[in-house]
C-alpha positions, 0 to 999 in steps of 0.5 A: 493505641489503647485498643491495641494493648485491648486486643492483645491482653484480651487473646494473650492465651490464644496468640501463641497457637495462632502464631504457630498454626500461621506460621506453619501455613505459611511454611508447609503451604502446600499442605494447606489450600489458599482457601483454607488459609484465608479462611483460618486466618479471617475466623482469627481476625473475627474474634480478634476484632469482637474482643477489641470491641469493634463491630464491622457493618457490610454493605454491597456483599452483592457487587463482590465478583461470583468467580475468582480472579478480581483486585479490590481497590479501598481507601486507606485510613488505618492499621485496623483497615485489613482486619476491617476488609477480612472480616467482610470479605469471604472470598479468600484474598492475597494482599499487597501491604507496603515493605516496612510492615516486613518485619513485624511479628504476625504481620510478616506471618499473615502475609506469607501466609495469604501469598501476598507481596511487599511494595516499596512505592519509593522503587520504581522498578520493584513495584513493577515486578510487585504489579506484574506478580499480581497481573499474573497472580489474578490470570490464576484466579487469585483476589488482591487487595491494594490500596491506591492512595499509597499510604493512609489519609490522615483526615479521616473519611476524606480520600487522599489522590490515588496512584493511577499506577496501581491499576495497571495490574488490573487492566494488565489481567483484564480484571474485575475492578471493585471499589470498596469504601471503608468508613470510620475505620480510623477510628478503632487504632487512632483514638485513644479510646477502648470503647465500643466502635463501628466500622463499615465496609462497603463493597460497590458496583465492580468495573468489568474489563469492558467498562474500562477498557479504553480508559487511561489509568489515570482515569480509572483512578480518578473515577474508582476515587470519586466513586468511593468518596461519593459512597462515604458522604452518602452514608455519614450524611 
């Protein structure tokens, strides 16, 4: 928390203007291709995560698709996870985040901005029309990031189950498939600490339609899981 309050006095001059150029590019969306919105938005996220101290380390930049129309799949361990991703990614991306971050300030901004979606896990039926806004959103060449487990993982840089319904959006559109594995990303929001932190974001080996195609989602699941923990221990030994 003590970062959070960190960034924040740090670019208190600065948010106002971010404020309102995002919110305008969310509004006047037209005027604004997607890749000048996301690209806006990720120079933001730079600065903003240098003043909070926090350096972001990028592996695997190769295994990121050449053409658009790919689903990023990370763990999710914190708030600081999309700044973490952003940051890395320099494919533009649309983001599905879950309904209660709705209202706040920025976020909300940030979200319409990027075309993103709100999923209510708790409704069956309005995640169903959230994976088939995605499918379609993919068929049009647009990146998503979700993040399978549902919810963060309160035990650090150990993988909570991930949702096998959350893959259907990806065997729906056919997709590229992309584990991401991001290590010690808790750390920056969760410790009461305003000291120099390193977050790393690891881009792997992407799953084409044909290397998934005749598997269950449940499996896919379970194979995108073990494949992005088996990256996690390799790195912190």
């Amino acid at each position: 928390m003590n970062r959070i309050i960190y960034m924040v006095v740090r670019n208190f001059y600065r948010v106002p203007l971010w404020f309102y150029k995002i919110r305008k590019m969310g509004i006047k969306e037209e005027y604004y291709p997607h890749k000048e919105r996301y690209e806006y938005i990720r120079n933001v996220v730079k600065k903003v995560n240098k003043s909070g101290r926090v350096e972001v380390t990028v592996h695997g930049i190769e295994n990121i698709p050449s053409e658009n129309g790919f689903i990023l799949f990370p763990n999710h361990q914190g708030l600081f996870d999309m700044l973490a991703i952003m940051e890395a990614c320099p494919k533009p991306l649309s983001v599905v985040v879950k309904k209660e971050a709705a209202n706040l300030i920025l976020v909300k901004e940030v979200v319409k901005a990027l075309d993103g979606f709100y999923i209510d896990r708790q409704d069956i039926k309005a995640s169903l029309e959230i994976i088939s806004k995605m499918t379609a959103g993919v068929k049009e060449k647009k990146n998503f990031v979700i993040f399978p487990e549902g919810t963060r993982s309160r035990e650090g840089n150990s993988l909570l189950p991930f949702k096998a319904g959350t893959f259907k959006s990806a065997v729906n559109a056919r997709c590229p498939i992309v584990p991401v594995a991001l290590i010690d990303s808790f750390k920056p929001f969760d410790e009461n600490s305003s000291r120099k932190q390193k977050v790393e974001v690891c881009f792997l080996k992407p799953l084409y339609y044909e290397d998934y195609q005749h598997l269950k989602t449940t499996q896919i699941a379970e194979y995108v899981h073990n494949k992005i923990q088996e990256e996690i221990n390799q790195k912190i030994g």
